[in-house]
N, C-alpha and C positions, 0 to 999 in steps of 0.2 A: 308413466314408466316406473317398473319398483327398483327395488338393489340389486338385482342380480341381473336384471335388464341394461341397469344406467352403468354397471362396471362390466359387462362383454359388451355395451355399443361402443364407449370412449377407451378403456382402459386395459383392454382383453389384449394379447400379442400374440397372434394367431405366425406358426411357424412360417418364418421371413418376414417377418416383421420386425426388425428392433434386433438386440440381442437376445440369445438366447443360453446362460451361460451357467443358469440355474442344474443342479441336479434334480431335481422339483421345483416346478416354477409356480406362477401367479394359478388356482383354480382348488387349490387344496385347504388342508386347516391349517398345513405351517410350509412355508418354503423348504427347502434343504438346500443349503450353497455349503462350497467347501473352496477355499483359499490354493493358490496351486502350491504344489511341493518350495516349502523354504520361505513361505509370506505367510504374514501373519495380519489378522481381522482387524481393520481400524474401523470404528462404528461411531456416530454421531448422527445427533437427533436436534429439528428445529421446528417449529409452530410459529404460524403467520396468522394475525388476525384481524379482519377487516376492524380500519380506526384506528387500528395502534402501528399495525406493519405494513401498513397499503392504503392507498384513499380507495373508494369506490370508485373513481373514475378510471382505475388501470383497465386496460384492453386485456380481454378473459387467456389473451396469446401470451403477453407479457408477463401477468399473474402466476400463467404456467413454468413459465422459465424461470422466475425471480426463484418461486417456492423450491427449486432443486438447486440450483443456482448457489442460492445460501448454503444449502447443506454441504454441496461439493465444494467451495469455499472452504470447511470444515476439513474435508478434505484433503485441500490443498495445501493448508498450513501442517499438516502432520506427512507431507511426504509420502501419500496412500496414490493411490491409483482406480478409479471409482470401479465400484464390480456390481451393486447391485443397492435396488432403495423401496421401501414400502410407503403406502400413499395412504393415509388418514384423511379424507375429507368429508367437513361439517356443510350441509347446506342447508340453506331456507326454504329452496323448493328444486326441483329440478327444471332447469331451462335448458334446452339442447342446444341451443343455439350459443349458450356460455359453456356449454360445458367439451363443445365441440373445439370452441377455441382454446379452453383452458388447456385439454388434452393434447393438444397440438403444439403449442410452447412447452407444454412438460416433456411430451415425447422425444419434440425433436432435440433438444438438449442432454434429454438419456441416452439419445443414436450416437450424436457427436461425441457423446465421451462414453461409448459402449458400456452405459451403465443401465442394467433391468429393471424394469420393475414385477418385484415378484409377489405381492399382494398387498392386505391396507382393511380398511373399513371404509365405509359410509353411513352417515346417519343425518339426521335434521337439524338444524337449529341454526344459531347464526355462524356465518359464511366463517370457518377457519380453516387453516392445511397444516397438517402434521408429517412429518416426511421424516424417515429413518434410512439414512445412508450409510453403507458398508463400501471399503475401497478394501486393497492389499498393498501390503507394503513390508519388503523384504526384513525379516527378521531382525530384529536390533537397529534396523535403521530410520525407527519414526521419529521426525519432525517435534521436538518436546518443547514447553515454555519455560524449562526448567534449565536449561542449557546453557546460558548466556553466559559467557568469558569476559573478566578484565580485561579490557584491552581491546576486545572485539569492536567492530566497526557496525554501527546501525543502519539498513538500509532499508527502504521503504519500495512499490510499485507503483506502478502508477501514476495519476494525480489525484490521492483524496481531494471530498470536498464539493465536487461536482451534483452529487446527490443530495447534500446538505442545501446546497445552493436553488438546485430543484424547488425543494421543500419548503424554503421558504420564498419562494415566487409562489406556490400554491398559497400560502397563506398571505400574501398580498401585504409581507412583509419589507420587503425590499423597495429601498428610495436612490436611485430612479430603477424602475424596474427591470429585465432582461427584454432582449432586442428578440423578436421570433426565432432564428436561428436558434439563441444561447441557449432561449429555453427548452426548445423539443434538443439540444444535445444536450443539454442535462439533465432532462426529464427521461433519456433512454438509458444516461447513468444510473439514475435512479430506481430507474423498472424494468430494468431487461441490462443488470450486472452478467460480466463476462468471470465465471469462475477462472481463478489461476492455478487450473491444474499440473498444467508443463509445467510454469516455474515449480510447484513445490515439488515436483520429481525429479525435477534438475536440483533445486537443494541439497536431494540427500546425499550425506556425505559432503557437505561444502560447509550448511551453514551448522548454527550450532546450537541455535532458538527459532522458533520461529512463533508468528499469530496471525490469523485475517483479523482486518480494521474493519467491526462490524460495530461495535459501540464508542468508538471516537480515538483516534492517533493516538490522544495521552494515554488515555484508557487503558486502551488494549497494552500499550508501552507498561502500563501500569501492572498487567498482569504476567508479564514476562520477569519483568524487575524483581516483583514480591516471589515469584516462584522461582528464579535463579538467585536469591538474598544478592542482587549486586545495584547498583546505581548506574545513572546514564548524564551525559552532555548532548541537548540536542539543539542543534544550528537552527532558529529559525529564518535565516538568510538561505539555507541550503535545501530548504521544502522546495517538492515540486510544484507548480504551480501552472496548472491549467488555460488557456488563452480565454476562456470565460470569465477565472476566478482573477484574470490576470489586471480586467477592467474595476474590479470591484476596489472599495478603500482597506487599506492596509487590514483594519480590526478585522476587518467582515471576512478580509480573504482568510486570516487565521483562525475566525470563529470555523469557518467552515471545516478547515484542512486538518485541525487540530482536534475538533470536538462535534464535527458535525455525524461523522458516523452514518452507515447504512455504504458504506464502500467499497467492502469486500476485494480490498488489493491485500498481498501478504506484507509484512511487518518482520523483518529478520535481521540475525547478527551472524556475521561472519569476520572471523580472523582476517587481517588488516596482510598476510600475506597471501590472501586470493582474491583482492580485487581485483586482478585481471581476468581470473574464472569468470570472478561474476559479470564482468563488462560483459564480458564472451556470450554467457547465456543471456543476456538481456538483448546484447545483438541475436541470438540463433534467432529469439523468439518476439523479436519487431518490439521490445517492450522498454518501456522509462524505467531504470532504476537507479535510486536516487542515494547515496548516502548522506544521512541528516546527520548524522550523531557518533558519540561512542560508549561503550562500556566503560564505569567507575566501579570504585571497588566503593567507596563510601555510598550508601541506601539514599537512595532517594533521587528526583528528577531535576535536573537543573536546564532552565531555558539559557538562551544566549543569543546576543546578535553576535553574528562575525564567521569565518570560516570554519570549516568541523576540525577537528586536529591542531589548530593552534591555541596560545594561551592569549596573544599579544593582542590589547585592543578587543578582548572579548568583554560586550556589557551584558552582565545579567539581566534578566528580563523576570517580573516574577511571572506565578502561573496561576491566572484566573478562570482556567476553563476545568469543564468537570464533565465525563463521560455519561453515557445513556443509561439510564437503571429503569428497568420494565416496570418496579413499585414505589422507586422515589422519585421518577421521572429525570430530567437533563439536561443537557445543551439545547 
């Protein structure tokens, strides 16, 4: 099978199929999309590479969904609304039988969130995915990490950590190890991530920062903080904590929660007089959200055991964990 074979048998979206929302779609030399009246282009770009972002053994269905998954992640932290994404994929040889699967998690994940795909490459070599996502997002009102208030309240999704937890039962790290259950429910955390796009379009206009937790809690904490110049208090009593991560010992659960990374919940600050918005939307949308922390005005992160918002009986804790770096490695 050649490139023009193996991209209209898996990837072609023949009318009714899929979205169609392109003004030129996938079969030309360039796309043409246009944003509706009063929204403006959010675009974001991520590469997956067998060994570093996936083991071999993910199922070719799973692979598909993680690869947009992540992008729309992207997404979601900026308050977009996904509109459309292009596909770069590197392979070692063509196998139909992976490739049938792959396109099928990609697909059906672009249905679910009427997001296109309107073209991409393919070429040889070893197994990687390059995926370029475009959402829309109402003029002046994207989601920035630039944004974060004094004062503002830190709230987190989810339960990081579960994929962290994954990752190292693959690696046969873990004493005693996870129980069959915990594992394939954290193994689905890990390869088949739920984008949080509703939350981040329920944000706008509420929060005031935001980030996905895709290189570890602090981390990403870390990139909000240095791009709004403000500082944080964050509760390690008031993480949420997963009924997997719940069995584990104290370190392990915060090695995970804190610096494990690959989580893709969103990471935001909101003014301390809308927590009850926010309770609201986390009810609309069946979701955990958690407030860990708050905005300081003095730089830099401070741990703590004890309640988020009080002073009294709060013990410092220091911080020994350190976020993902794709060229000096990490947690």
């Amino acid at each position: 099978m050649g490139e023009f074979d193996l991209i209209e048998t898996f990837f072609w979206r023949r009318p009714g199929q899929g979205p169609h929302r392109a003004v030129v779609g996938n079969g030309d030399d360039c796309a043409v999309i246009a944003p509706a009246p009063g929204m403006q282009l959010a675009v974001s770009t991520d590469t997956l590479v067998e060994g570093r972002h996936f083991l071999p053994t993910v199922s070719p269905a799973r692979l598909g969904h993680k690869a947009l998954a992540v992008n729309l992640s992207d997404l979601a932290a900026c308050g977009a609304a996904p509109l459309a994404f292009t596909l770069a994929l590197t392979l070692p040889r063509v196998d139909e039988a992976w490739l049938r699967g792959f396109a099928r998690g990609l697909l059906d994940l672009a249905d679910e969130h009427d997001c296109e795909l309107i073209g991409g490459d393919t070429t040889a070599g070893p197994l990687a995915i390059g995926i370029t996502v475009m959402g829309e997002v109402p003029t002046g009102q994207a989601l920035l990490r630039s944004g974060a208030q004094v004062g503002d309240d830190l709230w987190v999704s989810g339960c990081p950590g579960e994929a962290r937890l994954a990752l190292e039962a693959f690696r046969g790290s873990l004493h005693p190890g996870l129980s069959t259950e915990a594992f394939e429910a954290t193994r689905l955390a890990m390869e088949r991530p739920d984008p949080r796009v509703a939350l981040g379009v329920g944000l706008r206009g509420l929060a005031t920062a935001a980030i996905d937790v895709s290189d570890g809690l602090l981390g990403d904490l870390g990139h909000v903080l240095r791009r709004s110049r403000v500082g944080a208090a964050l509760s390690l009593d008031a993480l949420p904590v997963s009924p997997w991560l719940a069995t584990r010992s104290s370190d392990e659960r915060l090695d995970c929660i804190l610096a494990g990374g690959d989580d893709y919940e969103l990471l935001f600050t909101v003014p301390p007089t809308q927590r009850e918005r926010v309770a609201q939307l986390g009810a609309e949308l069946g979701l955990v959200l958690s407030r860990i922390g708050q905005i300081e005005a003095e730089p830099g992160l401070r741990l703590w055991r004890g309640a988020v918002g009080t002073a009294e009986d709060r013990q410092a804790v220091p911080n020994r964990w350190t976020s993902f770096d794709h060229f000096k490695g990490g947690a």
